[in-house]
C-alpha positions in Angstrom: 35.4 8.9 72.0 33.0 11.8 71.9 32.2 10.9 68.5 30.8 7.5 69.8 28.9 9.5 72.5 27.2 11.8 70.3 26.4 8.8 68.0 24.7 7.1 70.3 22.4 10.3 71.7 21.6 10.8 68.4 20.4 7.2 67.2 18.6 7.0 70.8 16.6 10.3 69.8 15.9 8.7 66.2 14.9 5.6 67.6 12.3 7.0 70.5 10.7 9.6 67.5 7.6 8.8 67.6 7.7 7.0 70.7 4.7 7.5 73.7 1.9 7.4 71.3 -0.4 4.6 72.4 0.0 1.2 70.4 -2.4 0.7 67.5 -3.4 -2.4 65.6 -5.0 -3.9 62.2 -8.4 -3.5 62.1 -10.0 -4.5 58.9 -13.3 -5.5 57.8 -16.4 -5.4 55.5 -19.8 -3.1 55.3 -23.3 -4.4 54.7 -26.5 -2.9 55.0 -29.2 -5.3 55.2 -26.8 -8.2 53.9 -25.6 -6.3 50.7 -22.0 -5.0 50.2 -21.8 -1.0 50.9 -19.3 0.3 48.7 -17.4 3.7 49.0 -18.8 4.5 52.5 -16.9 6.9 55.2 -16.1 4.7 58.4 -14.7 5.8 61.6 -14.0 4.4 64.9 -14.2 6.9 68.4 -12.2 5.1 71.3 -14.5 5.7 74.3 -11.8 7.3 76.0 -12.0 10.4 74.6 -8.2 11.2 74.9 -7.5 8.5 72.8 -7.5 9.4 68.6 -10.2 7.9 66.4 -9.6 5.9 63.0 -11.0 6.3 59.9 -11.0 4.8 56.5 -13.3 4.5 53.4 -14.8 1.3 52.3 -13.9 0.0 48.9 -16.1 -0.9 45.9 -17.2 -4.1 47.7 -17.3 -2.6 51.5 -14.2 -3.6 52.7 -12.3 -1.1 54.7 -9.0 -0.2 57.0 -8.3 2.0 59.4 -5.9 4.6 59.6 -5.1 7.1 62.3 -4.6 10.9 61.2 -0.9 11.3 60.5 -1.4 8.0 58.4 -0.6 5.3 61.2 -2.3 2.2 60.3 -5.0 0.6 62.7 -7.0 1.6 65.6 -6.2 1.9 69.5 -7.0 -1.2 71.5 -10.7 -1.0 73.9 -14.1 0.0 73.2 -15.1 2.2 70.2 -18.1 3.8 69.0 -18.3 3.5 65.3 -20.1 5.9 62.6 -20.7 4.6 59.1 -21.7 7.9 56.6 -21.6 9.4 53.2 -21.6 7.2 49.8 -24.3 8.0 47.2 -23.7 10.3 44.6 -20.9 12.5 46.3 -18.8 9.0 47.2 -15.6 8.7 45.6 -15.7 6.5 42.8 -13.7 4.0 41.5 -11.9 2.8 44.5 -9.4 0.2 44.4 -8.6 -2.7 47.4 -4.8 -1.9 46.6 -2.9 -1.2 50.1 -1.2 1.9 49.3 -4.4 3.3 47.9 -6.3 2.3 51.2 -3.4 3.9 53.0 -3.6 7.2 51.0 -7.2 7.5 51.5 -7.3 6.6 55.6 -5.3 10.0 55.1 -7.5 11.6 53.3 -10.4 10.2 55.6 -8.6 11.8 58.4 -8.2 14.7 56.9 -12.5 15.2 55.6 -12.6 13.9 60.0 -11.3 16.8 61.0 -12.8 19.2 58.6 -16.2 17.5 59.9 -15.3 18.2 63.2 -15.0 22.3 62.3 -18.3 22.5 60.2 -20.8 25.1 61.4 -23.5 23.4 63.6 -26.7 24.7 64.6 -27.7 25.9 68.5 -28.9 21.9 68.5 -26.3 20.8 67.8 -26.7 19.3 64.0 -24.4 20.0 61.2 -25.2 22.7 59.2 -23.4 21.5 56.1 -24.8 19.8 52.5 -27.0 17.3 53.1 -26.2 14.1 50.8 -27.9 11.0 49.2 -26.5 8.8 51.4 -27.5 5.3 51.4 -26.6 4.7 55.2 -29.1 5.6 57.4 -28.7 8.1 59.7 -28.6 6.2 63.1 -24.9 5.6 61.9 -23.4 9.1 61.4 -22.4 10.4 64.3 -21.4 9.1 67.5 -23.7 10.5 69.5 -26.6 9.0 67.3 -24.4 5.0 66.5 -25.6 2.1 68.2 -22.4 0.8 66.7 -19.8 -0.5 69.4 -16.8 -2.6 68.9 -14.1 -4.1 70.5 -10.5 -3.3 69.2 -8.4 -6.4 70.5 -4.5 -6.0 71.1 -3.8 -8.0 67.8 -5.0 -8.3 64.2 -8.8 -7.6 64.2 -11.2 -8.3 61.5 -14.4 -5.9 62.4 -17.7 -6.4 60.0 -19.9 -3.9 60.5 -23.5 -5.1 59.5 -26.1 -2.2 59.2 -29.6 -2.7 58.8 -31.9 -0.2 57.3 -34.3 -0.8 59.6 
């Protein structure tokens, strides 16, 4: 009888790890700039409740990306998000491939270059300090204090374009 009793605790604990995070959901889509595919570009989506945690992922070789949370949850919190597009050119990753558990390993790694982003040495203005790159976004996108990017994340299956212009 105590057997049974311990059993159940235990499969109620296993069951409710990683329980009380909020609820995330697909978000996939493609990235233009001025009509034209943008391949192997950084994307990232800021909830704008700040106590919610952002989603990134990296476009593939014909712009289509999908978001994953640090930790390597799939999708994005539901509500209103600023969204940053940066990085590509010559530093991009190359070679990229559409292939789900790829997308999934490099939403990690996305998540991962986020939070290093977030500790790199800025000036008393406030601007990165870091390498500057040949990026062919422009930098309205970058960060989300400069985006004029917003989206809605919807409580289901989302499918978010993100059409920059250059201008």
């Amino acid at each position: 009888m105590r057997l049974g009793f311990v059993s159940v605790a235990l499969l109620t604990v296993v069951a409710c790890v990683g329980c009380g995070g909020p609820a995330t959901y697909s978000v996939t889509g493609k990235v233009t700039l001025d009509g034209q595919p943008l391949p192997n570009v950084n994307v990232a989506f800021f909830p704008s409740d700040s106590k919610l945690p952002s989603s990134g992922g990296v476009a593939d070789s014909q712009g289509v990306y999908k978001l994953t949370m640090a930790g390597g949850t799939a999708g994005a919190v539901a509500g209103k998000h600023k969204v940053t597009v940066y990085g590509g050119g010559s530093q991009a990753m190359a070679g990229m491939s559409a292939d789900q558990a790829e997308m999934k390993k490099k939403g990690e790694e996305m998540a991962e270059r986020m939070k290093a982003m977030s500790a790199a040495p800025q000036d008393p203005r406030g601007k990165s300090t870091g390498p500057k790159t040949d990026s062919p976004v422009p930098e309205k996108y970058s960060s989300p204090d400069k985006t004029t990017l917003e989206k809605d994340v919807a409580a289901n299956s989302n499918v978010i374009d993100l059409e920059l212009s250059s201008k």
